[in-house]
Every structure is written in C-alpha cells, then in structure tokens.
C-alpha positions as CSV (number, residue, x, y, z in Angstrom):
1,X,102.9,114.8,122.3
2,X,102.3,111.3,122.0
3,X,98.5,109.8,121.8
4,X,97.0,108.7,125.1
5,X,96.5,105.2,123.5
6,X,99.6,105.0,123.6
7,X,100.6,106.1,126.8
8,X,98.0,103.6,128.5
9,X,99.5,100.4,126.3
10,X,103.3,101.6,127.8
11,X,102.5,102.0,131.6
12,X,100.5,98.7,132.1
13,X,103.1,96.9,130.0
14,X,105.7,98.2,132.0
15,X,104.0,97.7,135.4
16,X,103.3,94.4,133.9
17,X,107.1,93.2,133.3
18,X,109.0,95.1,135.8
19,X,107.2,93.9,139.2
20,X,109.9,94.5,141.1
21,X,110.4,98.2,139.9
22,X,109.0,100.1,142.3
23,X,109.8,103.3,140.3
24,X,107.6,101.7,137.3
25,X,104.3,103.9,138.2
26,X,101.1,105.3,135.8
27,X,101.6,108.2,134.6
28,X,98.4,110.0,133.0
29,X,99.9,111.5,130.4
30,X,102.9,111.8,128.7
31,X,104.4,114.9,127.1
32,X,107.6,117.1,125.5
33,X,110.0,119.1,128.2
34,X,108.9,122.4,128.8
35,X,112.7,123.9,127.9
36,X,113.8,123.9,125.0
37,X,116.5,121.3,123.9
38,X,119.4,121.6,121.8
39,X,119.7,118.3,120.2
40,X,122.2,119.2,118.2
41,X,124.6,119.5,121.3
42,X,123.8,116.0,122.1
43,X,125.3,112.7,120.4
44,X,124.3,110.2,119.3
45,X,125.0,106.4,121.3
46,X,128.4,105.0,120.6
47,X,127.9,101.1,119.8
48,X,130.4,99.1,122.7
49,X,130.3,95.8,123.4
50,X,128.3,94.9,126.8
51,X,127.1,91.9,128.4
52,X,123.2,91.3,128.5
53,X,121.5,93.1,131.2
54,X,120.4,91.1,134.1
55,X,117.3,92.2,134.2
56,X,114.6,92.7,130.8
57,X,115.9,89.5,129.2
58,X,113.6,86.7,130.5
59,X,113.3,83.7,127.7
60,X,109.3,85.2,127.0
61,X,107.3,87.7,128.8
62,X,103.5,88.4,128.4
63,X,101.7,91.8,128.1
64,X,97.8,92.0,127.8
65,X,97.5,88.3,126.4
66,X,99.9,88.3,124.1
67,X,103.7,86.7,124.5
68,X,106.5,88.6,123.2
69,X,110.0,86.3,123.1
70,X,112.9,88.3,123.8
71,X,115.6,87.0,120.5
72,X,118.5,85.2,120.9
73,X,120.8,87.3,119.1
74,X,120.0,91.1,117.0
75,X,122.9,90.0,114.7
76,X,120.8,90.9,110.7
77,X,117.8,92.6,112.3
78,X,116.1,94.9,110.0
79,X,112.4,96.1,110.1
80,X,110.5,98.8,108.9
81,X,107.5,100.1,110.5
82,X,106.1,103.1,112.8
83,X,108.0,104.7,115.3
84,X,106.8,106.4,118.4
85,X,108.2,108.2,121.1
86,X,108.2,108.9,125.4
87,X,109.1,111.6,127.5
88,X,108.1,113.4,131.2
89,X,105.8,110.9,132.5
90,X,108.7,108.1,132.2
91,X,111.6,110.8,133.0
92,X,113.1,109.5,136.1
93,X,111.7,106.1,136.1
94,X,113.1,102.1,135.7
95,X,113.5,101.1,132.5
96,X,113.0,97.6,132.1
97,X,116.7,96.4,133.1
98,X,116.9,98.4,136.0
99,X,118.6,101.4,134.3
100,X,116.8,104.9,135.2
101,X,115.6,106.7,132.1
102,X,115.9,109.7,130.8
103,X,114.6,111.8,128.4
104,X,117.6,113.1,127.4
105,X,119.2,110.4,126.7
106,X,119.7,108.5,123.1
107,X,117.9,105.8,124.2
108,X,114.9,103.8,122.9
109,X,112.0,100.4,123.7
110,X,111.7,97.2,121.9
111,X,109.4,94.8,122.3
112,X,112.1,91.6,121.4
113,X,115.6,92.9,120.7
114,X,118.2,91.7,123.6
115,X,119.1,94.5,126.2
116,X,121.4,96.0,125.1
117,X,121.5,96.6,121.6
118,X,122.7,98.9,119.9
119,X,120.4,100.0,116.6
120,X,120.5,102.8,113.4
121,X,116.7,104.7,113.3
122,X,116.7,105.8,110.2
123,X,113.5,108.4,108.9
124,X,112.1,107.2,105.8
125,X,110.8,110.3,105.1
126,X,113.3,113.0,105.6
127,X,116.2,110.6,105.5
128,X,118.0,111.8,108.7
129,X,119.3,108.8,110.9
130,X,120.2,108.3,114.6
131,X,121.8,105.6,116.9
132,X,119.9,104.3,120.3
133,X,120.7,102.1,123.2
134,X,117.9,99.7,123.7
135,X,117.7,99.4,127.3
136,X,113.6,99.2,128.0
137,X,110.3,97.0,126.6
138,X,107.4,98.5,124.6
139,X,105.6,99.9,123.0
140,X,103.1,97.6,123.4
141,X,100.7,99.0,120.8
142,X,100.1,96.5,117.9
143,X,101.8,99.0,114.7
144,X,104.7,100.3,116.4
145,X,107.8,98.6,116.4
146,X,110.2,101.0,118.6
147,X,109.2,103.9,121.0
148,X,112.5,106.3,121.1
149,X,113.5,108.7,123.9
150,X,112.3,112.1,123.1
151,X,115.3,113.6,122.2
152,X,116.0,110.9,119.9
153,X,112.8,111.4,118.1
154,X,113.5,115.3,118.4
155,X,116.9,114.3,116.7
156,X,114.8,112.4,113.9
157,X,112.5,114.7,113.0
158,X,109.3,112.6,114.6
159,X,108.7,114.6,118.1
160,X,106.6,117.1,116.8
161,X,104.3,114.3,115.0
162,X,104.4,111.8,117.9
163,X,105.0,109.0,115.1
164,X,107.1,108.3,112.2
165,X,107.5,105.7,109.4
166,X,111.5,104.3,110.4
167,X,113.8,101.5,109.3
168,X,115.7,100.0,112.3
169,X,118.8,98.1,111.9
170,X,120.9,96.5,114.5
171,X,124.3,97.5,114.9
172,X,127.4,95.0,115.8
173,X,129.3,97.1,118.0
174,X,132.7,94.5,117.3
175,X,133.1,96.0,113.8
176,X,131.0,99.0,113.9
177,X,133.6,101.4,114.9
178,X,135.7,100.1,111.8
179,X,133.3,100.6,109.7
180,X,132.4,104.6,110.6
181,X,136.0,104.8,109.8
182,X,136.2,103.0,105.5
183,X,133.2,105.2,105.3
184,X,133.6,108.9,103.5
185,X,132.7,111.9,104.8
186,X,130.5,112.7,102.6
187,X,128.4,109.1,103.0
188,X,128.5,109.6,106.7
189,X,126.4,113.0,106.7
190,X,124.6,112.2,103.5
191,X,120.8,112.2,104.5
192,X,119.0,110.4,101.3
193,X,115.0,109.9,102.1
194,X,114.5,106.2,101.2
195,X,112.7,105.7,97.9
196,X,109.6,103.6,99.6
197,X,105.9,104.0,97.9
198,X,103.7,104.0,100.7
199,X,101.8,102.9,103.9
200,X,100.0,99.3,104.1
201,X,97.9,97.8,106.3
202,X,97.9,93.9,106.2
203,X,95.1,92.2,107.3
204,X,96.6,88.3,106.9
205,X,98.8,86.1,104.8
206,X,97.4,82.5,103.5
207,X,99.0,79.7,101.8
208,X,95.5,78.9,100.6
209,X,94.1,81.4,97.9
210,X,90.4,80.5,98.8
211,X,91.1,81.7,102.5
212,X,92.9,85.3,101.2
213,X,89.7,85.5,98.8
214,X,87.6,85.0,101.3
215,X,89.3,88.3,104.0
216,X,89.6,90.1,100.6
217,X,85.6,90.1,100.4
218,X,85.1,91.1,103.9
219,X,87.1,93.8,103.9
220,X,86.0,95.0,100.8
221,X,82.3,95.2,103.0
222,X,84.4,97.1,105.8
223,X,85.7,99.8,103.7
224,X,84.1,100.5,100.2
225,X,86.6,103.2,99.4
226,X,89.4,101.6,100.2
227,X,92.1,99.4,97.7
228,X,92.3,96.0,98.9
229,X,95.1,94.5,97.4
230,X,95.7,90.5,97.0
231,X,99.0,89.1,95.6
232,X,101.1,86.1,96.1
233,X,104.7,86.6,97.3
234,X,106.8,84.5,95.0
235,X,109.6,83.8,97.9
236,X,107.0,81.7,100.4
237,X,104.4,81.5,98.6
238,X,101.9,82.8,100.6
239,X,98.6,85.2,99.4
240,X,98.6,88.8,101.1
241,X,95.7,90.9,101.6
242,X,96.8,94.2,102.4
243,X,94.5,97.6,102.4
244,X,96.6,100.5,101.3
245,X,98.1,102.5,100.4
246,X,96.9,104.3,103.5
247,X,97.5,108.4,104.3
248,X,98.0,108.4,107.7
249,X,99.8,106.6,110.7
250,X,96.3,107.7,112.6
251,X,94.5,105.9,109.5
252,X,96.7,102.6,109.7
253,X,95.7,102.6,113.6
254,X,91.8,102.7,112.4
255,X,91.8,100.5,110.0
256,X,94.2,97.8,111.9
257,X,91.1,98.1,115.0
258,X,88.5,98.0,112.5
259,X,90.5,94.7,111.5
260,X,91.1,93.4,114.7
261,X,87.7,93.8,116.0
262,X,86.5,91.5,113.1
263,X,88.2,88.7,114.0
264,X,91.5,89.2,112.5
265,X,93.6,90.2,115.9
266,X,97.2,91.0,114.2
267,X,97.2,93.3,111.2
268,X,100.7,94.3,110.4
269,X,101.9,97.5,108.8
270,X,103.7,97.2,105.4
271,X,105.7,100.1,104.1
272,X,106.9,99.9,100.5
C-alpha cells in the first residue's frame, strides 16, 4: 500500500493540472485490489509509434510552487531513482491526457517525459524489468521519479514495499521492435540485479568548495551519526555533499525533509 504522503502529493497535483477533468477527484487513500492478480497473464506494453497526446503536454505546468517542464524529446533518457506505485483510489479516473486509467494496465506517471513514451523499469535490486506507457503526471513527491500502475509494480517486484530503487530508460519505439529481435533468448529473460553500492541523499552541488564546506558542517550538526560525504566530480567540476549511504527509501524521505526544512528545498537521491 503506498504511504498517505504520497497519496496526498498525487491527488492535488492531479486536481491541479487536469482542471478540466472532472473524473480527477481526492481520494483518501489509496490501496492494492482486493482479488488476486495474475500478472503473469498480463504483458508487458508494446513500444508503437504515436503522436503526442493532446492533452498533458503543455510547454511547463506548476504543482505546489514548483514548475515542472514537460521535455522536448525522451530520445537518451536514463535516470535512476525511487519508484512508487498507484492503484483503487485512481482506478477509473483521467489520467492526465484524457485517457481513463487503470490499474491493470502497464501503465505508469512522470513528472517531465512527453505523453506518450514508452520506457524499460528495470529493479535494481532483484534485476527483473518491465515496459510502461506513460500516459499521466506525478508523482509529485520530491524523491520519486516514476509512480507505476499497480500491476506494473506487482510485475516488478515493488507492490508489496510500496517503493523501489529503479533505472528507467526511454524506449524508441522506430527501432525497438528490431532490436527485441538481434537480441538472444537467453539475454531477453536474463534478470541480472545491477551491481550499484547504495542509497544517497544529496543535499547540494557547488562550484565553490567554501560553499560545499560550509552545508558539509551543518549537516554534520543535523545528523551526528550519519557519513557526510564531500567530493568533486571531475566531469563539471562541481563539489557534492551527499549523506549516505542511507538503509532505507523511508530514511532517504527523512533525511531529504530534515534537509529541506533547513533551507536546502531540493535534495536529490543518488544511487550508486
């Protein structure tokens, strides 16, 4: 079941960018399907190539204060970070392009991606991997990056948890088909867990080390038992200050608030 936190972020931000949705209503809660579902009997999405929806592609859109720009193309997307996951309360309802959604469906929410796209969710924990349609916004809480339909995060291995650490890749759907098809069998079912060390949260990136010194110290007064970790990224030079490695996605979320609340309002999560 996913966290209420969550839940709240997703129904404003929906309410917020699909005004004339009349379908796009609170729900209180949010939760699994009471029967039981076979994913295996269900498919994954087959990439084809579509036009952009009408609707959920405005140039920006804004969400609690903050602006989200919708990108031009998903041609080389990659991103790792947390995935979450939505079910009854949305079952039924608009998705952000006018689409209904369903739970059952291999569908997923992206903040920025154009709708639709087509993308891989791979689990970088168990290695098992699943294809999506993007066809809705969110989630709209600061560390998550996509929120799948439940079936798709059944099909991952992440329902149960709520949350899981992913890899998402965009797919082109022109050459995608071509590709399945050079691959081997045996690479096509082959689920590898990715060799990635751990959970990070960063608290902010400086091109001035005296600046990154001085978030290092304060966070070192925020949490005493906690590595804070400075180091200069040889590729832009910039200084990181990152807190990690961290346990928990429920830790990353604390610490990220704790972050936020002092000033620093966009901690990112880091997994390596």
């Amino acid at each position: 079941m996913l966290k209420y936190d969550h839940i709240l972020y997703r129904n404003v931000a929906i309410m917020l960018i699909c005004i004339a949705m009349s379908a796009c209503t609170f729900a209180k809660k949010d939760a699994a399907p009471k029967r039981h579902v076979n994913v295996a009997d269900i498919p994954d999405a087959v990439p084809r190539v579509e036009p952009r929806s009408r609707g959920g592609n405005p140039k920006s859109y804004v969400v609690f204060g903050k602006t989200y720009k919708v990108m031009s193309s998903s041609h080389g997307y990659v991103e790792r970070g947390i995935a979450s996951w939505y079910g009854t309360a949305f079952h039924g309802k608009k998705t952000s392009n006018g689409e209904t959604y369903s739970m059952y469906q291999m569908t997923a929410a992206h903040k920025s991606l154009p709708i639709p796209t087509y993308v891989e969710v791979r689990n970088l924990k168990n290695g098992r991997s699943i294809i999506v349609r993007v066809n809705d916004r969110g989630p709209f809480h600061n560390n998550r990056i996509i929120d799948l339909s439940y079936v798709a995060a059944k099909k991952l291995g992440i329902a149960g948890t709520g949350t899981g650490l992913v890899e998402v890749r965009s797919i082109n759907p022109r050459s995608w088909k071509k590709e399945q098809q050079q691959k081997s069998p045996k690479a096509q079912i082959r689920q590898t867990p990715s060799n990635f060390n751990s959970l990070f949260i960063q608290a902010g990136a400086f091109a001035s080390q005296h600046n990154a010194n001085q978030l290092q110290k304060q966070l070192v007064s925020l949490f005493p038992n906690k590595p804070i970790q400075l180091a200069k990224n040889t590729q832009d030079q910039l200084f990181r200050v990152r807190i990690g490695p961290i346990s928990s996605v429920e830790e990353a979320d604390r610490i990220a608030q704790t972050i936020s609340n002092n000033g620093h309002p966009t901690p990112q999560v880091i997994i390596e």
